[in-house]
Each structure stands twice: as C-alpha cells, then as structure tokens.
N, C-alpha and C positions, 0 to 999 in steps of 0.2 A: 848640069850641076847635079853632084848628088848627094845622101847624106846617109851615115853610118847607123844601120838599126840597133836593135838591143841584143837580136840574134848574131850581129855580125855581118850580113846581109845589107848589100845598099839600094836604096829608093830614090829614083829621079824624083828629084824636087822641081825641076824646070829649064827652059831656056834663059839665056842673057845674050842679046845679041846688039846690047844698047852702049858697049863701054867694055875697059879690061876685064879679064876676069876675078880682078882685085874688088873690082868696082857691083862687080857681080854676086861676090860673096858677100860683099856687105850689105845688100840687099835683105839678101835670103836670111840673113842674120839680124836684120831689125824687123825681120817677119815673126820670128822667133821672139824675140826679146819683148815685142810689143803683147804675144800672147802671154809670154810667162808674166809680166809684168799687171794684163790685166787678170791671171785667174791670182796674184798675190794680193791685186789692190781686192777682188774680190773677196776671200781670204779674211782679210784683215779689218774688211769691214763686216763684213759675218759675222765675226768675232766680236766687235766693237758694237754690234747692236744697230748699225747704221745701214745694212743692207737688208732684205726680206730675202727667206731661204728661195721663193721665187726666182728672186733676180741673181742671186749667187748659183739656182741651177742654169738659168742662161748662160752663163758663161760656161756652167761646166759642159754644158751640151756642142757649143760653138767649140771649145777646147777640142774633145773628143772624136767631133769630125775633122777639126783640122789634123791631129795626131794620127785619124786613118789613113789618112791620104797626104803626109806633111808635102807643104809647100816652102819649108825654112829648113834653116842651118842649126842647130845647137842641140843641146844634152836632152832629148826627147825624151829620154829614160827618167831622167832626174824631173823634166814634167808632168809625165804620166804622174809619176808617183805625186806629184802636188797636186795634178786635177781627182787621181782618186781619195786625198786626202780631203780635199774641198767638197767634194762628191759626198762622203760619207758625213761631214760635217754638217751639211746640206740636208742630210735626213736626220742627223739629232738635232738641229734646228725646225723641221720640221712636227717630229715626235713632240717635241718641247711645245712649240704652237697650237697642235695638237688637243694634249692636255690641259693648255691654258682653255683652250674654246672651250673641251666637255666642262670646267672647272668651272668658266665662266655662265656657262647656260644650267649647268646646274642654280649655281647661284641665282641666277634670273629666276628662274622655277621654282626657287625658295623662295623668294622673293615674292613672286604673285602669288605662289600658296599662301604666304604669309596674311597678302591681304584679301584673299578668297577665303579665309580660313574667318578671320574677322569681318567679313559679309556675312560668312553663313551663321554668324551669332549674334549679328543685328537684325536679322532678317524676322524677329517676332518680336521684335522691341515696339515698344509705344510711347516713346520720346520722340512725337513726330517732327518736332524742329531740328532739336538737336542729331538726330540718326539720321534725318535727309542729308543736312548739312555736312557728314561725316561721311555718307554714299559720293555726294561730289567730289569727294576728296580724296577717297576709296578709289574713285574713276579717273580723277588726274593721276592717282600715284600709280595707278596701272597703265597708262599711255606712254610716262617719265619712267617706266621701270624697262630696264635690259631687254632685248631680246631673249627667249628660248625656244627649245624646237620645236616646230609649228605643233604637231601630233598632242606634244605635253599641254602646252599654250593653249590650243583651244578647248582642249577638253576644261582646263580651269576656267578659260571664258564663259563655258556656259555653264558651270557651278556658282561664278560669281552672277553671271547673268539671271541666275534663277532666283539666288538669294535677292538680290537688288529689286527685281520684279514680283517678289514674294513680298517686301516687305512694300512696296509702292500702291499692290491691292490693298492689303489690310489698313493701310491709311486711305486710302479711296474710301475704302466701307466704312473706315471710323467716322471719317466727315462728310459722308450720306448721310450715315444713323445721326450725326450729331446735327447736320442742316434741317432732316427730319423733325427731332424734337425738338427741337431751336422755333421750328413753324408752329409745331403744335405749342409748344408755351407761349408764343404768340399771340396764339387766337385766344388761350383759357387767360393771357394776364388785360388783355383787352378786354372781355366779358368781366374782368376784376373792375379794373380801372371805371369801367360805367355802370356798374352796382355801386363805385365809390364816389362817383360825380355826382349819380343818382341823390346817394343818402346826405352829399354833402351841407345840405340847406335843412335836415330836417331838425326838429326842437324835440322830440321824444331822448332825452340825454340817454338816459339810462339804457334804452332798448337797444339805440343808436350805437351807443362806445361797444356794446356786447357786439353787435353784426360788425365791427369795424376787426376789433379784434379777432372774427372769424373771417373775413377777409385776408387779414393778414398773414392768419395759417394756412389757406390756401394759397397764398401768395407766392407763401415759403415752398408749399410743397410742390409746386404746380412746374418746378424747373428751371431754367434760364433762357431767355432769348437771346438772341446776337445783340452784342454790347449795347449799339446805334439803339436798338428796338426797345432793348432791358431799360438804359437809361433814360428812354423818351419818354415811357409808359411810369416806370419808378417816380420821373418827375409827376406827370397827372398824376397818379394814385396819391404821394405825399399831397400833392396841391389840394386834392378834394376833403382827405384826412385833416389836414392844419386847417382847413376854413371851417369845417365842422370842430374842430375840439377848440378850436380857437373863439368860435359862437360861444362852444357851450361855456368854457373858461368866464367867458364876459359876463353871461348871465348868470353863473353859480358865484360869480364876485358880490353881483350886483342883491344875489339872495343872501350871501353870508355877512354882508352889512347890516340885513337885517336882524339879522342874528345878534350879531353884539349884545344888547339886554338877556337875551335867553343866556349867553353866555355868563354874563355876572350873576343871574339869577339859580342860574346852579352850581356855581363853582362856591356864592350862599351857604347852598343848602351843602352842599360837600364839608366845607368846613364842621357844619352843625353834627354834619353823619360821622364824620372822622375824630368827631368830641362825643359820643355815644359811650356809655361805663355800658361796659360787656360781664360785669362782674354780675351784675341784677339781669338776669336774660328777659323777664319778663318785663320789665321798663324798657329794653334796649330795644327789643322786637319794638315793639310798641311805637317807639320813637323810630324807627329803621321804616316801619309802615308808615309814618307823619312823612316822614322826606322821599319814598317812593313815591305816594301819592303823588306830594306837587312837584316832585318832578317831569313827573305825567304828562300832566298840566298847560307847563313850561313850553315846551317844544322840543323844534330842532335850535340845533346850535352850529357854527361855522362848520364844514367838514374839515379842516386841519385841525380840530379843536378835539371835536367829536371823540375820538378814541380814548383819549389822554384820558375828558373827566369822565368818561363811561367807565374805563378803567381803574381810576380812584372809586367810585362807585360800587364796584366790583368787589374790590379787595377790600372794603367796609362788610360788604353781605358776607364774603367767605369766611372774615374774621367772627359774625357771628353764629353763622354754621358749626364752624370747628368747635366755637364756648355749649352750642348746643348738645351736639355730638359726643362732646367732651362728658356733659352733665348727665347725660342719658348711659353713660359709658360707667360714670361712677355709681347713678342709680340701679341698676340692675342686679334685680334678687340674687339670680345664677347666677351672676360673675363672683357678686360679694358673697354668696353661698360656697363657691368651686376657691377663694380667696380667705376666706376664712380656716373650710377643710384644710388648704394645705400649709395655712399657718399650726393647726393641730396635729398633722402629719409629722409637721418639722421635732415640732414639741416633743411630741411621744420618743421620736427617736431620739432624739438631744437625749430625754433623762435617762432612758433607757441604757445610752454610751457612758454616761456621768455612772450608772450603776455597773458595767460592768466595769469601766477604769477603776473604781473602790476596791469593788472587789478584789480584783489583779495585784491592787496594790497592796492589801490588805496581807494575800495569799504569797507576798514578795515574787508576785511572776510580773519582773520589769520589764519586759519586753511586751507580753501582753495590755500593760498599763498603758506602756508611751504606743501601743498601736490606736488603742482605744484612743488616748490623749488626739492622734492626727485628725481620726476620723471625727472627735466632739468637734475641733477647729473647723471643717469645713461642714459639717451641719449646722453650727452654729450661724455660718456664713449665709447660709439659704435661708434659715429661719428668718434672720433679721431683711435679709429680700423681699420674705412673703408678706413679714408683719409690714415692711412698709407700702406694697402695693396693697393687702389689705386694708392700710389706714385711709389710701385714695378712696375707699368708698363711705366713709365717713365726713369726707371735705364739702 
C-alpha cells in the first residue's frame, strides 16, 4: 500500500495481507483520520483554554513523527499545514504563559517588598504590643504571599529578617532595663513602706504629718514596681498612713472640743475690735491694744476655725494701719509744703494768662485772646486739683 507525497513521489505506508484490498485501504485511512482528528481536537482545545501548551506539543510531536515516516492514507499536505499551524500556536501559548509567570512573580516580589518595606519601619518602634502583634502578622502574610524567584525572595528574607530581629532586641533591652528598675523601686518602696509602719503609732502630729508627707515625695519619685509588687506595697504604705492621720484626727477632735469656749471668747472680742471708730486713732490703738491683749490670753481655738477669726482680726489691724498711714500722710511738712507751692505755681500762671487774654483782647488780636482763653481752661483745671489735694492736709 502506498500513498501520494506533496512532491508527487510515493511512500510505502505498509503491508495488508489480512483482507481485500478495499479493506486494506480503509485501514490506512482510519490511521489517518484518527491523527487529523486528534491534532484538531488538540487545536481547539488550545484555543478553548482547556488544554496546556504542554499537552498540545504532544501531539504535535507524535503528529510529526508520524508524517516522517506515514503509516496512513490521506491529504498529508493538508496535515502538515495543521500540525505546523498547531505547532506555532503552541509557542504563542507558551510566550503568553510565559509572561503571565514573570508578571506573576513580579507581582509576588512586590508583594513581600511591600511587607519588608513595612518591617523595616517597625523595626525602631516602641509600641511593644502592638508592633509584636503586627510582626506575627507580617510573617503569616509572608508565608500566604505568592511565590517569586528564589534569588529576589531571599535576599528580602533577610531584609525582613533583620528588621524583625532588630526590633525583637530593642524590646529585649526595654524589658531588661524596665525589670531592672522595677527591682530597684522595689527595694527603695519597701524601705518606704517600713519608715511608714515605723512612724505609724507615733503621737508627735505635727513632726509626724511633715515626715509622711516627705515619704510620699519619695514615693513619687522613687519609680514603679511590677503591678503585683506596686499594689501590695501601696496597700501597706496607705495602711500605716490612714492609722496614723487617723490617731491624730481623733485626738485633734478630741482637742478642738476644748476649744469651743476659746472659740466664743474671741469671736466676743472680734465683734468689740470690728465696732472700734477709726476716725480718733488715738482711742482706736488703744482699744485695738485692750483686745490683742486678751486675746492672748485666750488661747487656741478649733483648727477649722482658726484662720477664719485670725483673719477677721487681721483686717481690723490693717484697717487701722491704713487710718494711720493715711494721718501721717496728711501731716507731713514737705508734702503740705511741695502741696501748697504748687497750688501758688498754679495761681501765678492762671493770673498771669487772664492778663495776657486782656490784653489781646484789648489790642483786638482775637486769636491771640481765644489762645490765651484754652490755655486759662486747663490751668484753671490743675489749680483746682492742687487746691484740693492741698486741702487733704488740713483734714
């Protein structure tokens, strides 16, 4: 059996010694037909996105050996040209795939820069929870992230790896130094706490409340311990504090009861001091001396109390300080001497303007007159100033 090349030339295809040679030909013809048939199914599934350029070069390969050496009947030529069709289709399928990978590894490779780029700007942060918690996160999204090519990938591994591990010491060091000083406020709030247990029972109020309240400023400044430690210690320090201000509370109650009398006995004399006439200085001292005296006397009085009538007291004295001040203020040679002069200054100039406005007017120079006339107005105005603080030294 043989079959017609493209040159014209024919090519044994094979024996048939199984049957006619009707039976023979159609053989060699479904040898044929079955290869054209799988490079079209091939073909069309290429096309359709349903085969890999892989698997469509299989066939072309199998095609092409069979066309060297046909073992079938049909339009060979009309094959060829469909397996080099396929053939080439085969390699724009592959270019296309190609481009997708470097496209896609690109992408991957943007992608881990993306988050090695955001390492390396956490990596001197000191939001130690929060920035841990976002490295874990950092690190799943880099496990979950595409492939790219090994070369690119690792070199950003160890960019990310560095930043990760940079910022993992500087929190190491923060909560060394910070377990450090956490120890040491320990020891100095402990040495607090038993100067405060210490002082807790003593009766000197006054000395006591001052050392507590220096207590407390080193308290403050001494730093923090670990919660557990801060809170335990805080609790003793207040307990020794409250039992002592708590003592003295009870026994400053028990003193200001006594007080009550002293309390009526000068809020008395207050009344007496705040009806004093200030206008006679020399009766008012007088009587101002009668009620310091017994107030003297008196004692103490409640401490809630204390300021209040100290302070009515007060403002009785200052009132007649100022009436003194005041008196020594109008008596004074030089003042009422320097208060006199410049009521005579005022004078001289007044008449002196009153004579040239005459004149001017006299002389019909009107403008000269009404200059004079402004300037009388406001010296007139000073005079009567002078005359009346000169007359303060006559009151």
């Amino acid at each position: 059996m043989h079959v017609t090349l493209a040159d014209g030339s024919e090519q044994p295809v094979g024996q048939w010694a199984a049957g006619t040679p009707t039976e023979g030909l159609a053989f060699f013809v479904r040898k044929y037909d079955d290869l054209s048939v799988e490079v079209d199914l091939a073909t069309r599934r290429l096309r359709e996105g349903k085969a890999t350029p892989e698997q469509a070069g299989a066939v072309v390969k199998r095609a092409r050996e069979s066309l060297e050496s046909p073992s079938m009947v049909g339009d060979l030529a009309s094959l060829t040209a469909r397996v080099d069709a396929l053939d080439a289709l085969v390699g724009e399928r592959r270019a296309a795939a190609a481009e997708l990978r470097a496209q896609a590894k690109a992408a991957a490779l943007a992608a881990r820069e993306a988050i090695v780029v955001e390492a390396e700007a956490l990596a001197e942060s000191t939001q130690w929870k929060s920035t841990g918690d976002r490295f874990k996160q950092l690190l799943e999204d880099w496990k979950a992230a595409p492939r790219a090519d090994r070369a690119g990938e690792q070199a950003l591994w160890k960019r990310f790896s560095h930043a990760r591990s940079q910022f993992d010491k500087h929190r190491r060091q923060y909560f060394a130094r910070l377990d450090s000083e956490r120890s040491e406020a320990k020891q100095v709030k402990e040495a607090l706490v038993a100067e405060a247990e210490a002082l807790s029972s003593s009766t000197d109020w006054g000395a006591t409340a001052g050392a507590y309240r220096d207590l407390m400023a080193r308290w403050k400044a001494s730093g923090r311990a670990g919660k557990a430690d801060e809170d335990a210690l805080w609790s003793r320090f207040r307990a020794a504090q409250d039992a002592f201000f708590g003592a003295r509370n009870a026994a400053l109650g028990q003193r200001d009861a006594g007080y009550a009398e002293n309390l009526a006995a000068k809020e008395a004399l207050l009344a007496e001091a705040e009806a004093i006439d200030t206008r006679d200085l020399r009766s008012a001292k007088a009587a101002l001396r009668s009620v310091q005296e017994r107030w003297e006397k008196i004692g103490h009085v409640p401490r809630g109390d204390k300021d209040r009538v100290e302070g009515r007291l007060r403002r009785v004295e200052e009132a007649l300080r100022s009436g003194e001040q005041d008196q020594w203020r109008r008596s004074n040679p030089e003042a009422r001497a320097r208060a006199e002069a410049t009521v005579e200054q005022f004078q001289a100039s007044l008449d002196k303007l009153v004579k040239q406005r005459d004149a001017a007017a006299a002389a019909g120079d009107a403008r000269k007159a009404a200059d004079a006339e402004g300037r009388i107005a406001t010296t007139r105005a000073l005079l009567e100033a002078a005359q009346k603080a000169a007359q303060e030294f006559s009151g």
